[in-house]
PDB file with SEQRES, HELIX, SHEET and CRYST1 records, atoms N, CA, C and O in Angstrom:
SEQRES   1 A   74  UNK UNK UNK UNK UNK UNK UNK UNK UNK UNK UNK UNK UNK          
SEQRES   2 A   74  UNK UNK UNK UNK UNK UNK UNK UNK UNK UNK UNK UNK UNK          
SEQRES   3 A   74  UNK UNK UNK UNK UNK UNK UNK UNK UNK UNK UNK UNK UNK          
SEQRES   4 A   74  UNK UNK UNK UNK UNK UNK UNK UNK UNK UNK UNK UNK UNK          
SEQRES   5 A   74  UNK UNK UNK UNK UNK UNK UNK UNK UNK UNK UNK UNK UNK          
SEQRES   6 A   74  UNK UNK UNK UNK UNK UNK UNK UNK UNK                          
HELIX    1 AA1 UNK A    2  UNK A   12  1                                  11    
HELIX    2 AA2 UNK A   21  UNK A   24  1                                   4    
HELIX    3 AA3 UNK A   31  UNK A   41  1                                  11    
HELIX    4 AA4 UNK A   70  UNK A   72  5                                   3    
SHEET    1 AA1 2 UNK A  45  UNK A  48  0                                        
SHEET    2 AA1 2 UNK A  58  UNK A  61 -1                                        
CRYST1    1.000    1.000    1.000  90.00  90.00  90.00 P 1           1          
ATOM      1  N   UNK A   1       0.819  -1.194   0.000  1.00  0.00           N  
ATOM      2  CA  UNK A   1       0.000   0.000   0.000  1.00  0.00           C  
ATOM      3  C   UNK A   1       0.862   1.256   0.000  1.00  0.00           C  
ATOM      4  O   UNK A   1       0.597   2.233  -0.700  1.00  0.00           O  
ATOM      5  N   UNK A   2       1.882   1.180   0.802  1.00  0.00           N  
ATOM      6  CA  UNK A   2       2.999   2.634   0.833  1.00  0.00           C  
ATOM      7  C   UNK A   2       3.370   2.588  -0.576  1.00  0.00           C  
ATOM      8  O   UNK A   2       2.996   3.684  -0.995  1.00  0.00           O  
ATOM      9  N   UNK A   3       3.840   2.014  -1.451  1.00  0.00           N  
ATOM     10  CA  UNK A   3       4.311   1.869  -2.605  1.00  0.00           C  
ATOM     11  C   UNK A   3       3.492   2.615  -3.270  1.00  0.00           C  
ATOM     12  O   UNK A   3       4.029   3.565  -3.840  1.00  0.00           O  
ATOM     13  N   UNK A   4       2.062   2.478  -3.425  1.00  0.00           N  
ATOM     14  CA  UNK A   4       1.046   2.958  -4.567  1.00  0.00           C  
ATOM     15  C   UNK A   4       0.665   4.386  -3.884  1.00  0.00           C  
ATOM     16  O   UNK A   4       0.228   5.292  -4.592  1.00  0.00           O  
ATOM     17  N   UNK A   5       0.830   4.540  -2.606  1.00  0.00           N  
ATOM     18  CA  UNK A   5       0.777   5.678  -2.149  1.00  0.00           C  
ATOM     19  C   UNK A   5       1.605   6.659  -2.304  1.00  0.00           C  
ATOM     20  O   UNK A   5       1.282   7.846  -2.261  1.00  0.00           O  
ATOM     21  N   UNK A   6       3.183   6.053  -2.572  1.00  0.00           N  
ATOM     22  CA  UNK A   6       4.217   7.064  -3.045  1.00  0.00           C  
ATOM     23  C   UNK A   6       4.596   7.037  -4.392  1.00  0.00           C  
ATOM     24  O   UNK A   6       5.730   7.442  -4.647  1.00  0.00           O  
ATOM     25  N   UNK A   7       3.951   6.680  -5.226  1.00  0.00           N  
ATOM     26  CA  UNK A   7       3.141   6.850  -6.466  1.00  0.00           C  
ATOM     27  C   UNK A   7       2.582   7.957  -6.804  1.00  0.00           C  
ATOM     28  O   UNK A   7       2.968   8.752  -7.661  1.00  0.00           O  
ATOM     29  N   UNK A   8       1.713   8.015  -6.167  1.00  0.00           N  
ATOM     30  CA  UNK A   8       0.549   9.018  -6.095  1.00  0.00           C  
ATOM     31  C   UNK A   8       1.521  10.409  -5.535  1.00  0.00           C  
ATOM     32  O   UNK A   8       1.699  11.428  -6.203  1.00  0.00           O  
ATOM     33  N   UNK A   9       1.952  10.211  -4.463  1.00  0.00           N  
ATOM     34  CA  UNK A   9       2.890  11.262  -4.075  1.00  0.00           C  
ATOM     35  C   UNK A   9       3.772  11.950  -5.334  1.00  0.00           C  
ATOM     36  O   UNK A   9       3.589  13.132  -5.625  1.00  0.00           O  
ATOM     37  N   UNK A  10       4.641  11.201  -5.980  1.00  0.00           N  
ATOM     38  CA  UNK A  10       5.561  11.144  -6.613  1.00  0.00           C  
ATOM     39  C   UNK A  10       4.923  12.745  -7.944  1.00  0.00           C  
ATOM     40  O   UNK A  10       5.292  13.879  -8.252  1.00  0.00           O  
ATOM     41  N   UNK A  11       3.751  11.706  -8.307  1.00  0.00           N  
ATOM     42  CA  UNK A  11       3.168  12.013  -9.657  1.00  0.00           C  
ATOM     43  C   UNK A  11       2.550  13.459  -9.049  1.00  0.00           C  
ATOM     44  O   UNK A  11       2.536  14.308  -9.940  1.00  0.00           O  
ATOM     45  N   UNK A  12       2.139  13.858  -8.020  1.00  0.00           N  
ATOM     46  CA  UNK A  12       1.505  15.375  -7.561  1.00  0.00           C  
ATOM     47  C   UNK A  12       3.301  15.927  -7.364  1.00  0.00           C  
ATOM     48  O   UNK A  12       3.491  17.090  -7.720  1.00  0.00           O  
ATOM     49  N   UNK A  13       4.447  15.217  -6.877  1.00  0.00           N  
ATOM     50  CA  UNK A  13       5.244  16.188  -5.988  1.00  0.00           C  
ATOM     51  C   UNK A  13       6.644  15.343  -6.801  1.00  0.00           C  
ATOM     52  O   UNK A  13       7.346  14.604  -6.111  1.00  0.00           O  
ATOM     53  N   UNK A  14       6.985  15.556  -8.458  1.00  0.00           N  
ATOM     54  CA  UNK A  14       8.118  14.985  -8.676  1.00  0.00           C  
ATOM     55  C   UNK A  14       9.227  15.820  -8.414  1.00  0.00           C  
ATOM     56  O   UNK A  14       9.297  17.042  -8.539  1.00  0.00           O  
ATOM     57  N   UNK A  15      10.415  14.708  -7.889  1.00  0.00           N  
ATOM     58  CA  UNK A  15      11.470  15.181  -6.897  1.00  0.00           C  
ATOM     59  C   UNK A  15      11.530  15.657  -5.875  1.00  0.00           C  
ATOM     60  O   UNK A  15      12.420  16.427  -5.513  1.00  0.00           O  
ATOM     61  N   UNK A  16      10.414  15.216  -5.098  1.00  0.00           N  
ATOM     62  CA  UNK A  16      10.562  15.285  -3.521  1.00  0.00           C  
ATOM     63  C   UNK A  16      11.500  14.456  -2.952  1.00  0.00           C  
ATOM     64  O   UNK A  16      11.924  13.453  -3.526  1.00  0.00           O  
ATOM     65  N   UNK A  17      11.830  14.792  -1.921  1.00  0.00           N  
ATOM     66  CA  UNK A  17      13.440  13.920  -1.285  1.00  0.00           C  
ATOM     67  C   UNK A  17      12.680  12.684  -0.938  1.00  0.00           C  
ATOM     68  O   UNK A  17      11.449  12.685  -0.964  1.00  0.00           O  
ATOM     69  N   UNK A  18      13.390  11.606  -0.607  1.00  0.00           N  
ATOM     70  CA  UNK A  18      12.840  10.367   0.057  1.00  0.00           C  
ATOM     71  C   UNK A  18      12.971  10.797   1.501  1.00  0.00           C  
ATOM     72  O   UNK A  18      12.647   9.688   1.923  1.00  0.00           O  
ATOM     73  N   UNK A  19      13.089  11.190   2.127  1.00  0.00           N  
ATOM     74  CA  UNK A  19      12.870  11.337   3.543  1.00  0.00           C  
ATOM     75  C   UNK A  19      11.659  11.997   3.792  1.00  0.00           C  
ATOM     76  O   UNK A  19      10.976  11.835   4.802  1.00  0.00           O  
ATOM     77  N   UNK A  20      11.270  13.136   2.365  1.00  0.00           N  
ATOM     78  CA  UNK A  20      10.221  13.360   2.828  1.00  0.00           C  
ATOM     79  C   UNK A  20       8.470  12.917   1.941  1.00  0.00           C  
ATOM     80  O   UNK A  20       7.382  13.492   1.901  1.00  0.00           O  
ATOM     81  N   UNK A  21       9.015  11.607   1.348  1.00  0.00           N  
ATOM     82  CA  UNK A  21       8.132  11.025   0.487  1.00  0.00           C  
ATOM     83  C   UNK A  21       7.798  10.302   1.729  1.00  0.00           C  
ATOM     84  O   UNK A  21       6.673  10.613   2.120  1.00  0.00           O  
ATOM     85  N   UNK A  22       8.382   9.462   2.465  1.00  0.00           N  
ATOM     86  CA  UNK A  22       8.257   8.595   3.548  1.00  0.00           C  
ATOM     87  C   UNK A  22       7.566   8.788   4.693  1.00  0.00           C  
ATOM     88  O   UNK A  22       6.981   7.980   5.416  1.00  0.00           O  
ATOM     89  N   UNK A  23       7.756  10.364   4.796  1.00  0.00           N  
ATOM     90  CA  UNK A  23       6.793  10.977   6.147  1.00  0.00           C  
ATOM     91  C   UNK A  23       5.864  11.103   5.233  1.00  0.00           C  
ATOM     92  O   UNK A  23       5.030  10.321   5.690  1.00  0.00           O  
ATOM     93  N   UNK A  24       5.370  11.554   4.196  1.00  0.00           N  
ATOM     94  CA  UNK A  24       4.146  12.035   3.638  1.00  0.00           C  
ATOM     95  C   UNK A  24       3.283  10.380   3.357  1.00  0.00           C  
ATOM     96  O   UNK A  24       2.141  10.300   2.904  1.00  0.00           O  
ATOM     97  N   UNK A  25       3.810   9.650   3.595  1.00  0.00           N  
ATOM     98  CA  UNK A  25       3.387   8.008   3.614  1.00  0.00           C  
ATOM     99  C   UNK A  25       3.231   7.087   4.996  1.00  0.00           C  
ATOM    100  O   UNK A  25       2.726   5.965   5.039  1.00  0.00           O  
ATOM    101  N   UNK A  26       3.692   7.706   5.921  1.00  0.00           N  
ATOM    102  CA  UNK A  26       3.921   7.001   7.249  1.00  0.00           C  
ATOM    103  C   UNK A  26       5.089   6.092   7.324  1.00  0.00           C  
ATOM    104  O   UNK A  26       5.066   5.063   7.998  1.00  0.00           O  
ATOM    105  N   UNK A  27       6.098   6.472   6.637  1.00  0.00           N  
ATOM    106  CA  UNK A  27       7.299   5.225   6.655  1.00  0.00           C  
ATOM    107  C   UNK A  27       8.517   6.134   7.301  1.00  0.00           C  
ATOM    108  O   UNK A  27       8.609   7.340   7.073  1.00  0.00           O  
ATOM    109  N   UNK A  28       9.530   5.332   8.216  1.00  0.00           N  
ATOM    110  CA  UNK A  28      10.572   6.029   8.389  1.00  0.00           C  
ATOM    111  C   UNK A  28      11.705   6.338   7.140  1.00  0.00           C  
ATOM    112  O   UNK A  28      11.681   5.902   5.989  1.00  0.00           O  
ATOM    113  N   UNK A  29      12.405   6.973   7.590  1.00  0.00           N  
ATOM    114  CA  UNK A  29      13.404   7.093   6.475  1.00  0.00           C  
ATOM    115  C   UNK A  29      13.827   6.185   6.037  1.00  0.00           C  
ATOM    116  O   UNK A  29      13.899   6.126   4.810  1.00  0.00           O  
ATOM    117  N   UNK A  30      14.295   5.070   6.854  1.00  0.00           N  
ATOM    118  CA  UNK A  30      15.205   3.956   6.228  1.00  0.00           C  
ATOM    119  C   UNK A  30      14.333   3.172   5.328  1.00  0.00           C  
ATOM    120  O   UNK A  30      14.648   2.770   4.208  1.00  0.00           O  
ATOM    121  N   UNK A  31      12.959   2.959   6.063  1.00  0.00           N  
ATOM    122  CA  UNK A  31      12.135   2.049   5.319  1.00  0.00           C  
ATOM    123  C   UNK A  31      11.488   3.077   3.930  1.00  0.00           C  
ATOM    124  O   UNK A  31      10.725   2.414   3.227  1.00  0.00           O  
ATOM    125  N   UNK A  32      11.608   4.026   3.619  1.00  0.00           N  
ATOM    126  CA  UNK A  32      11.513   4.459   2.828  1.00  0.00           C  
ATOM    127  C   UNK A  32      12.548   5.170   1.810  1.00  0.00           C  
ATOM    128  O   UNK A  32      12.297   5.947   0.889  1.00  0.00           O  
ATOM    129  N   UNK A  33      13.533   4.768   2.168  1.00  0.00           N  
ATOM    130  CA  UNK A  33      14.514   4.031   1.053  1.00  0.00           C  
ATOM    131  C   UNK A  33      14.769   2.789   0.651  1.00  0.00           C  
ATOM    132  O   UNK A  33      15.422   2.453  -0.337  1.00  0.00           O  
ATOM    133  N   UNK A  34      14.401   2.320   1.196  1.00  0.00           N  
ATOM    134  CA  UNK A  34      13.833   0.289   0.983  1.00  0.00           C  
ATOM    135  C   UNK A  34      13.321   0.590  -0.254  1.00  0.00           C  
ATOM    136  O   UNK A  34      13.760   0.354  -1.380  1.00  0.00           O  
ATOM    137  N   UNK A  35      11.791   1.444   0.323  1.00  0.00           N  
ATOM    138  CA  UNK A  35      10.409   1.005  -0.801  1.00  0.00           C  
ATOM    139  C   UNK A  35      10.909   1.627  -2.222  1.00  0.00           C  
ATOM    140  O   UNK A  35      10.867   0.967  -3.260  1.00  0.00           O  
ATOM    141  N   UNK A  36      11.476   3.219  -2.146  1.00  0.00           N  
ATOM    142  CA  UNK A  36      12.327   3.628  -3.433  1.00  0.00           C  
ATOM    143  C   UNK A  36      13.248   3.114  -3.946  1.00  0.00           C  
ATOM    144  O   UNK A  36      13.753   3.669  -4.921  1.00  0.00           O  
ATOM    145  N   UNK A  37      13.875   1.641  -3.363  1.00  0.00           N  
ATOM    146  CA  UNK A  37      15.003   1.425  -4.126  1.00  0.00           C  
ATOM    147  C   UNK A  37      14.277  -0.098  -5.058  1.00  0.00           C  
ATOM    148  O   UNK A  37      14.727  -0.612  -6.082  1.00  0.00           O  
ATOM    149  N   UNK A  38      13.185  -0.463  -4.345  1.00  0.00           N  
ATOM    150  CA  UNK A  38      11.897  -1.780  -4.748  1.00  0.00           C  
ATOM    151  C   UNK A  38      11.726  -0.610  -6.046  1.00  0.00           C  
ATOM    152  O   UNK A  38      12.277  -0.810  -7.128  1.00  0.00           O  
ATOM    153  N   UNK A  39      11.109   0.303  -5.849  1.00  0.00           N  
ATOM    154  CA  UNK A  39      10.287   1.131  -7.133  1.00  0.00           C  
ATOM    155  C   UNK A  39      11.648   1.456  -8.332  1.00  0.00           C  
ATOM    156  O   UNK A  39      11.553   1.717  -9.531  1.00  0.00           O  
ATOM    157  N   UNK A  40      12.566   1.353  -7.688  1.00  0.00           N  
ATOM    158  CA  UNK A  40      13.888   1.930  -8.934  1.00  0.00           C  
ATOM    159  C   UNK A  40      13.948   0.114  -9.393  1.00  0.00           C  
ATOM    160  O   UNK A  40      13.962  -0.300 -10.552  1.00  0.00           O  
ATOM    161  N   UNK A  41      13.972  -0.696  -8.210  1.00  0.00           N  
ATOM    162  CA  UNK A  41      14.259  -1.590  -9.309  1.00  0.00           C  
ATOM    163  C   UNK A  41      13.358  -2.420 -10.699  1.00  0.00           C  
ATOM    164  O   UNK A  41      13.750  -3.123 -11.630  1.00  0.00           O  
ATOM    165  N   UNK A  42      11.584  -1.772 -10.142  1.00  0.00           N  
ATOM    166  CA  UNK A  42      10.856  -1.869 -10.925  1.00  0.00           C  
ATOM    167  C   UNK A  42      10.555  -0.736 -12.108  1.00  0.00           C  
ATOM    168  O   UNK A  42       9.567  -0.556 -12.819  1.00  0.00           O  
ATOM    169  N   UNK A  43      11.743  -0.099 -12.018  1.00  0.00           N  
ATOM    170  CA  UNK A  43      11.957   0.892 -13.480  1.00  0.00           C  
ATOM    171  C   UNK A  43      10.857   2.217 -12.952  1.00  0.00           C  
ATOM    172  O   UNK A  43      11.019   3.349 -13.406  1.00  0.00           O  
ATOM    173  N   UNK A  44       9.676   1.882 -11.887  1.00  0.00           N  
ATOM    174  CA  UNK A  44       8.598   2.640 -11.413  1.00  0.00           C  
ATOM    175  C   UNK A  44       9.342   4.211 -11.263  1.00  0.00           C  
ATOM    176  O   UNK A  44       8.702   5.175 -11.682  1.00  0.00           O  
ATOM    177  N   UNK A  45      10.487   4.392 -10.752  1.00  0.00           N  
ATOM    178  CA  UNK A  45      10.663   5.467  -9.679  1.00  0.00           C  
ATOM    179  C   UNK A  45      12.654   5.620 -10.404  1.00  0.00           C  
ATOM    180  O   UNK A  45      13.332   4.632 -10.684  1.00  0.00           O  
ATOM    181  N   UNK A  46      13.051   6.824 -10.513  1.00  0.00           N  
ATOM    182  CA  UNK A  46      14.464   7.486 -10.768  1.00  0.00           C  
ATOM    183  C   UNK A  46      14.663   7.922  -9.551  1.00  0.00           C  
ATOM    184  O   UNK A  46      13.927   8.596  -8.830  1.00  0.00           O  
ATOM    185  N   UNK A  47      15.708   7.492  -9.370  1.00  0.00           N  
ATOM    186  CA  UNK A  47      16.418   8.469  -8.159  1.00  0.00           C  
ATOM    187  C   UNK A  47      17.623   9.144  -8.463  1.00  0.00           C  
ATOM    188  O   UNK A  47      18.423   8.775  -9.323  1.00  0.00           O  
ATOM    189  N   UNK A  48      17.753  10.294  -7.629  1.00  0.00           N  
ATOM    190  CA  UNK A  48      18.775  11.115  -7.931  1.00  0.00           C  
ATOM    191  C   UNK A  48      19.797  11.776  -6.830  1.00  0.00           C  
ATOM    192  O   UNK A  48      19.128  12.129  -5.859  1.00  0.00           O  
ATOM    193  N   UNK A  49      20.674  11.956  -6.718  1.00  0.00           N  
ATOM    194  CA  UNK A  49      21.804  12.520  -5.524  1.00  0.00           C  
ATOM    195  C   UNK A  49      21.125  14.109  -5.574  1.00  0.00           C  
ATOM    196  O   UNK A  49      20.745  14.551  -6.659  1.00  0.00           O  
ATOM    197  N   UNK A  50      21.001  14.936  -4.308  1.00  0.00           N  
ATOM    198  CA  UNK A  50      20.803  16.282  -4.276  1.00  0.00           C  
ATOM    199  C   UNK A  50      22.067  17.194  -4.201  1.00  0.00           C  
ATOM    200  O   UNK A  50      22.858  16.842  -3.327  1.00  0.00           O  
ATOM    201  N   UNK A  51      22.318  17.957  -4.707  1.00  0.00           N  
ATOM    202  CA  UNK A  51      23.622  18.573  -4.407  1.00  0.00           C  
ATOM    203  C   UNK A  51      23.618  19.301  -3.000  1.00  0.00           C  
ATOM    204  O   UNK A  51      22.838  20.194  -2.672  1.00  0.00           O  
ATOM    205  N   UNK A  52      24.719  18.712  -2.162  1.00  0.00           N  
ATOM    206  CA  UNK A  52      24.572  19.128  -0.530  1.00  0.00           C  
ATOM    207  C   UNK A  52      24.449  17.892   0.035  1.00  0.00           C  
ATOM    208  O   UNK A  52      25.389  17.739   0.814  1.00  0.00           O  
ATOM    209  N   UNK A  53      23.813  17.044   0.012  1.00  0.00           N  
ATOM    210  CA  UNK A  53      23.788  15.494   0.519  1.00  0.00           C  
ATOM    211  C   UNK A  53      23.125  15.609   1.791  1.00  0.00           C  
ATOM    212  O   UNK A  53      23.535  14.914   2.721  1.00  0.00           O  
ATOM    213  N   UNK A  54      22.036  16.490   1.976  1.00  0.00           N  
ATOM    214  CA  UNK A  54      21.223  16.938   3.163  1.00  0.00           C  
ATOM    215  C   UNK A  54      19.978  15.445   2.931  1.00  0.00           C  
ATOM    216  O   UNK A  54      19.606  14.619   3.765  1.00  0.00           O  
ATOM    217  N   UNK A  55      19.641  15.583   1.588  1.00  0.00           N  
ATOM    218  CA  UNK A  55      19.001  14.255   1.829  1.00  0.00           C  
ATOM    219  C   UNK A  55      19.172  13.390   1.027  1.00  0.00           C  
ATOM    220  O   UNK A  55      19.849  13.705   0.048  1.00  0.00           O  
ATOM    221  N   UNK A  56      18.487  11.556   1.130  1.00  0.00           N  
ATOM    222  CA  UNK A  56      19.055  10.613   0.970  1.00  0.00           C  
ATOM    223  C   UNK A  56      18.830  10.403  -0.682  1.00  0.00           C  
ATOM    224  O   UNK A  56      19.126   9.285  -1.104  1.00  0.00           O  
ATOM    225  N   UNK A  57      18.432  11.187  -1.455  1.00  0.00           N  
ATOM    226  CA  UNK A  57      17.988  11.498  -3.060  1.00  0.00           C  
ATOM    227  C   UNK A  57      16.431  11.812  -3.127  1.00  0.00           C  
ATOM    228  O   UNK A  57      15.513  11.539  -2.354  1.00  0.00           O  
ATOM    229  N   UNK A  58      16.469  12.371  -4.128  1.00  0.00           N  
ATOM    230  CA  UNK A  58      14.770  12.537  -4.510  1.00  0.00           C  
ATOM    231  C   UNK A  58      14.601  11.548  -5.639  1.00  0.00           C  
ATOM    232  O   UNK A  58      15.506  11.136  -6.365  1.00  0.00           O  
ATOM    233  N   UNK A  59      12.791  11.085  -5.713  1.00  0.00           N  
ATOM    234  CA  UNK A  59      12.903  10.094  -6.844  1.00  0.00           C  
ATOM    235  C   UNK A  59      11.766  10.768  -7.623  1.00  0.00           C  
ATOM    236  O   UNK A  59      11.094  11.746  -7.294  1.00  0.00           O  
ATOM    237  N   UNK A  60      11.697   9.879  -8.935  1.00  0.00           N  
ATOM    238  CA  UNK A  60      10.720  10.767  -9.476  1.00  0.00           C  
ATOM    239  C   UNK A  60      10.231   9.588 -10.407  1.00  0.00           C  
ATOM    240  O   UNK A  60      10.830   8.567 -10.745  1.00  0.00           O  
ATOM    241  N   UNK A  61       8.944  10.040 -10.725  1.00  0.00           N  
ATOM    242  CA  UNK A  61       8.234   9.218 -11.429  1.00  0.00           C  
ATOM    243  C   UNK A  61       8.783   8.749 -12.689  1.00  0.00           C  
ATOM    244  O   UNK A  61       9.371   9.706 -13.194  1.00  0.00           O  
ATOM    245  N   UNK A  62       8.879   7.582 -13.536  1.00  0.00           N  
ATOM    246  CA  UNK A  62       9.666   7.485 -14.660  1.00  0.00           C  
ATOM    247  C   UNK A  62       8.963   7.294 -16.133  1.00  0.00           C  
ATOM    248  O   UNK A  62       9.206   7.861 -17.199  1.00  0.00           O  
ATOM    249  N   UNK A  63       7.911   6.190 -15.761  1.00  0.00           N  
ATOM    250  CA  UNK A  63       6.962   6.208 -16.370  1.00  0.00           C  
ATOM    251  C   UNK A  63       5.811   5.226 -16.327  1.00  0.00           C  
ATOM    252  O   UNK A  63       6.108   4.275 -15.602  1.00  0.00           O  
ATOM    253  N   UNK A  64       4.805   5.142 -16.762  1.00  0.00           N  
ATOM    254  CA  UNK A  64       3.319   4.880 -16.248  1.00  0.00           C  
ATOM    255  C   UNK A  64       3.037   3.335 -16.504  1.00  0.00           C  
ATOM    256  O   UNK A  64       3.175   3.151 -17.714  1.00  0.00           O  
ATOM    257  N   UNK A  65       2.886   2.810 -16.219  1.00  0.00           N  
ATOM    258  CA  UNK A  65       2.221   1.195 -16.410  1.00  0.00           C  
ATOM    259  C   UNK A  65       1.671   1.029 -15.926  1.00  0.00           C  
ATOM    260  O   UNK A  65       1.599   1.203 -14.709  1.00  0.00           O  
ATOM    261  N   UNK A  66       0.419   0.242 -17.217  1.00  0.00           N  
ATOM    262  CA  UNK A  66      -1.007  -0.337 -17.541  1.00  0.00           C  
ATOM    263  C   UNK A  66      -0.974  -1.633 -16.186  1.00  0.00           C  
ATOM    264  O   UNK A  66      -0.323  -2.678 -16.225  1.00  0.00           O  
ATOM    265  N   UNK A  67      -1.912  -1.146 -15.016  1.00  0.00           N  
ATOM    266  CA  UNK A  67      -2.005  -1.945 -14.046  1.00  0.00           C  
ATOM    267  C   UNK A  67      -3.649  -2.815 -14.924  1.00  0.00           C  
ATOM    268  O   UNK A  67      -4.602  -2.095 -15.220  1.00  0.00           O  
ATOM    269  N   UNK A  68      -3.676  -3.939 -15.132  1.00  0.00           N  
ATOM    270  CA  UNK A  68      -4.608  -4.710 -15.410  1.00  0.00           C  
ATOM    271  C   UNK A  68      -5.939  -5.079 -14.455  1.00  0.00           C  
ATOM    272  O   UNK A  68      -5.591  -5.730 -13.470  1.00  0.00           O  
ATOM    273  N   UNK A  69      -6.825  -4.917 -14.490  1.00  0.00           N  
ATOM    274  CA  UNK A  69      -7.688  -6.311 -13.750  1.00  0.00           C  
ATOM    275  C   UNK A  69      -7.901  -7.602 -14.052  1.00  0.00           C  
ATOM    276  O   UNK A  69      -6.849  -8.186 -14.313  1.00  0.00           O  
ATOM    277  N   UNK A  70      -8.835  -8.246 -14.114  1.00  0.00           N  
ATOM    278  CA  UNK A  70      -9.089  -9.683 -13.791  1.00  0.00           C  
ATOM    279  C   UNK A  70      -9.329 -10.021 -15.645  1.00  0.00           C  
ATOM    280  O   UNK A  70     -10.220  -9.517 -16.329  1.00  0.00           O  
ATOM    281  N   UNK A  71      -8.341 -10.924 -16.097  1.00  0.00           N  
ATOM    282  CA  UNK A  71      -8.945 -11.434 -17.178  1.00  0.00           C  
ATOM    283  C   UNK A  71      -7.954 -10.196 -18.246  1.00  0.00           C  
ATOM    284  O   UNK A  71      -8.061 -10.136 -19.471  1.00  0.00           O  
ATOM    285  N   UNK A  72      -7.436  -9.700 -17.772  1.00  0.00           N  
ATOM    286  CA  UNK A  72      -6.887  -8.544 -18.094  1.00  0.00           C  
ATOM    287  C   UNK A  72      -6.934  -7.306 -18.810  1.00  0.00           C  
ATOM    288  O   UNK A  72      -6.207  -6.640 -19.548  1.00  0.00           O  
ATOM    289  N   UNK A  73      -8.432  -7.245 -18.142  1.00  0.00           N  
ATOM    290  CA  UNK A  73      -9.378  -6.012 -18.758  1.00  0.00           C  
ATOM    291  C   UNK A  73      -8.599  -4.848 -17.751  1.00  0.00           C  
ATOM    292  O   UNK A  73      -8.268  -5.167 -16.609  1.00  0.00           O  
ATOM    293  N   UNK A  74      -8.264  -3.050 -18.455  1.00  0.00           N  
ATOM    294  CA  UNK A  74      -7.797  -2.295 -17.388  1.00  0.00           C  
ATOM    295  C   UNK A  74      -8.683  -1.873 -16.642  1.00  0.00           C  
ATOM    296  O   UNK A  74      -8.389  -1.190 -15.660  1.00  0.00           O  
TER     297      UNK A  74                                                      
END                                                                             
């Protein structure tokens, strides 16, 4: 559920830091560099270094995929 929630985040707020994608989701920092590094490895989510290294990168939406339903009508 945090995942599709920082989704949604992402797509209103691209390049928000992960520290503060994570509070805007209920996740701590660490665990919300977990879930952004799950979403980078599903191509879902870019991450990027901030210049200053105040926070742990911002990620940003990359691009959109066709979530299916049943039978695989969208």
């Amino acid at each position: 559920m945090s995942a599709a929630a920082a989704l949604i985040v992402l797509r209103a707020d691209p390049g928000v830091s992960v520290t503060e994608l994570g509070r805007r989701v209920g996740l701590t920092q660490s665990a919300a560099v977990r879930m952004v590094a799950g979403l980078e490895r599903e191509a879902l989510v870019e991450r990027r270094r901030t210049v200053g290294g105040v926070h742990a990168g911002e990620a940003i939406p990359v691009r959109r995929r066709k979530i299916h339903g049943p039978a695989g009508r969208p």
